[in-house]
C-alpha positions, 0 to 999 in steps of 0.5 A: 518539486518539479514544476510539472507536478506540483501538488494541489492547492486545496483539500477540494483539489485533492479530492478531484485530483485522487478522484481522477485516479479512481479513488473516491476519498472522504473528506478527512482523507483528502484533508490529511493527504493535503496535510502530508504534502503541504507539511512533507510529512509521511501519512500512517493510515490503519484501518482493516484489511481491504479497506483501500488503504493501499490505493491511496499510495497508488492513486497518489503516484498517479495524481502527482506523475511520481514512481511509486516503490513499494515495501512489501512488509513481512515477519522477518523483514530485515535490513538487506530486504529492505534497504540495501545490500553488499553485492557479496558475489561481485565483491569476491570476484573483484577481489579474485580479478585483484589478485590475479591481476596484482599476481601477473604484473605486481612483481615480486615482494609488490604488495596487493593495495587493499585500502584502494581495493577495499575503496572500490568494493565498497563503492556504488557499483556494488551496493543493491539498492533495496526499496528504502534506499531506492526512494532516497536517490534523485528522480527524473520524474521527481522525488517518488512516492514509497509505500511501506505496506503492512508495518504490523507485519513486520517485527516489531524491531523493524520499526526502530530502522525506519526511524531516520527514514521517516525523520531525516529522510536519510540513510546511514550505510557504515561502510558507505556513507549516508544517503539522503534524499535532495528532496524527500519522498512521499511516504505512505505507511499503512497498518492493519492493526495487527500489532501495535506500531511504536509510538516514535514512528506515530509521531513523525506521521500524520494519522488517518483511520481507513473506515469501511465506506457507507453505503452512498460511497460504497456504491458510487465506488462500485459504479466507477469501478465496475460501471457494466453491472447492472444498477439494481444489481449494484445496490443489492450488492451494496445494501447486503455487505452493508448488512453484514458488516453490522453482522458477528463475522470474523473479518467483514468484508472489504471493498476489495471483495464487494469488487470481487464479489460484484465481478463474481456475479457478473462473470456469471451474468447475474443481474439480481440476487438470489439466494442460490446464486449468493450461496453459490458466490460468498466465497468471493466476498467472504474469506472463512469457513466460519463466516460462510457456515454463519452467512449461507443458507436461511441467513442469507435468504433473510438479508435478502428478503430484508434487502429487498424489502428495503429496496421495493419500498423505495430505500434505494442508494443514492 
C-alpha cells in the first residue's frame, strides 16, 4: 500500500482514526476493522437498517485517503450491473467502419480479417468497467475501498459471483481475461438481514453485528453530528428513542433518524420536547403507520413524562 497511507497500528489508533472521520465505533468494531487491514480480509457487517453500517465504508475511505466505490445492491442485480459490460453500441460501429473501410480499399475477393477485427472488439476501449471491475484496476491514490451495500437485497444467485472476488480479488471476463487487482481493495459488505447471506461468502469475511448504540454513544454521536441543538434538547432526544427501541414497533429507529429527527426539531427552533411538537415530528423518526398510531398520542406524553422525570431527578447522559 502506498506510504502516504499506511494503516494504523493499533485498535486505538483505529479508533481515533474512524473517530477523526466522524464515526464513533466501539471497541469491537474498530477491532474488527483493525482485523480486516491487517489480515486484508473484507469485513461483512449485518445489523438493522440505519445503524450505520454503511458509514464505516465511508469513514474508512477518509481515514486511509482511498476512493470509495460503491455497490448499490438490488432484486435483480446482475453481472453487466455489477461488474462489466460489452459496449455493444461501439462494437457495432467498429464493425460497420470495418466493413466499409474494408469495402472501399479491400479490393475485390480480399477478405474482412475478423480474428483482428474480433481482437479490437473485445479490447479494453470497449469494455464498461462497472463497480466490482472498477475496484480491481490500479489507483493513484491506492488500492480503494468497495462497499457492497445491502447484499440481502440481492438475489440469492448473486452471492455465488461474487465468490472469486472476495477470494482472489480477481475477475474472470471469457472474452477478456481476468482482472486482477496488484494490490487488493478494502472490501465492506453490509446486510440488513433480510435474507440469509451464503455461508461461502461468510467465511471469507470477518463478521461484525452493527448494534443499535446505548444511550452515552448515542449522545456523543448526536453532540458531534449535530453540535448546534440545545444540550437538554440532545438528551431528551436520546433518552425518548432510547425508550422506544425497548417498545413493540415494526422497525426501531436508527441513528440515522435520531439525526433526522433532531435536525427536524431544530429546523423548527425546538429547544425541548413536548408532546405536540413530538406528535407533530415522529414522522421524521418513525417510518410506519402502524408504528406512529402506537407512539403518538397518550403514549407519547407518558415517554415523556417518564423521560422527564428520569432526567429532573438527575439520570442524565453523560
Amino acid at each position: 500500500m502506498p506510504d502516504g497511507n499506511p494503516h494504523p497500528a493499533s485498535v486505538d489508533a483505529v479508533l481515533a482514526a474512524l473517530a477523526d472521520a466522524d464515526y464513533l465505533a466501539t471497541r469491537q468494531l474498530a477491532t474488527t476493522v483493525f482485523l480486516g487491514l491487517r489480515m486484508g480480509r473484507p469485513l461483512f457487517l449485518e445489523g438493522e437498517a440505519g445503524v450505520g453500517k454503511t458509514e464505516v465504508a465511508r469513514a474508512l475511505a477518509a481515514m486511509l485517503d482511498r476512493d470509495l466505490i460503491r455497490l448499490q445492491c438490488f432484486e435483480g442485480l446482475d453481472i453487466a450491473s455489477a461488474a462489466y459490460e460489452w459496449d455493444y453500441a461501439r462494437q457495432v460501429l467498429e464493425i460497420r467502419l470495418s466493413e466499409a473501410a474494408h469495402a472501399a480499399g479491400g479490393g475485390p475477393g480480399a477478405a474482412l480479417d475478423t480474428q483482428q477485427l474480433a481482437g479490437r472488439l473485445y479490447g479494453d476501449a470497449f469494455l464498461l468497467k462497472r463497480p466490482l471491475a472498477q475496484a480491481l484496476m490500479p489507483n493513484p491514490r491506492g488500492a480503494p475501498v468497495l462497499l457492497i451495500d445491502e447484499l440481502d437485497r440481492a438475489d440469492e444467485p448473486f452471492d455465488a459471483f461474487l465468490l472469486e472476488v472476495l477470494s482472489e480479488f480477481q475477475l474472470s471476463i471469457p472474452e477478456f481475461g481476468t482482472l486482477r487487482a496488484a494490490t487488493p481493495p478494502v472490501v465492506v459488505i453490509t446486510s440488513n438481514r433480510t435474507r440469509e447471506i451464503h455461508d461461502a461468502i461468510k467465511r471469507r469475511c470477518l463478521y461484525h453485528w452493527v448494534d443499535y448504540p446505548d444511550a452515552r454513544r448515542e449522545w456523543a454521536i448526536l453532540r458531534r453530528k449535530v453540535p448546534d441543538a440545545p444540550e437538554a434538547l440532545t438528551e431528551q432526544v436520546v433518552a425518548f428513542v432510547q425508550r422506544l427501541r425497548e417498545g413493540d414497533l415494526y422497525k426501531a429507529p436508527g441513528v440515522a433518524e435520531t439525526l433526522d429527527w433532531t435536525r427536524a426539531l431544530m429546523t423548527l427552533d425546538c429547544v425541548s420536547l413536548d408532546a405536540d411538537m413530538i406528535d407533530a415530528t415522529l414522522g421524521a423518526l418513525l417510518k410506519y403507520q402502524d408504528d406512529l398510531a402506537r407512539v403518538q398520542g397518550d403514549a407519547a406524553l407518558a415517554l415523556l413524562r417518564d423521560i422527564q422525570a428520569g432526567l429532573g431527578g438527575g439520570n442524565t447522559t453523560p
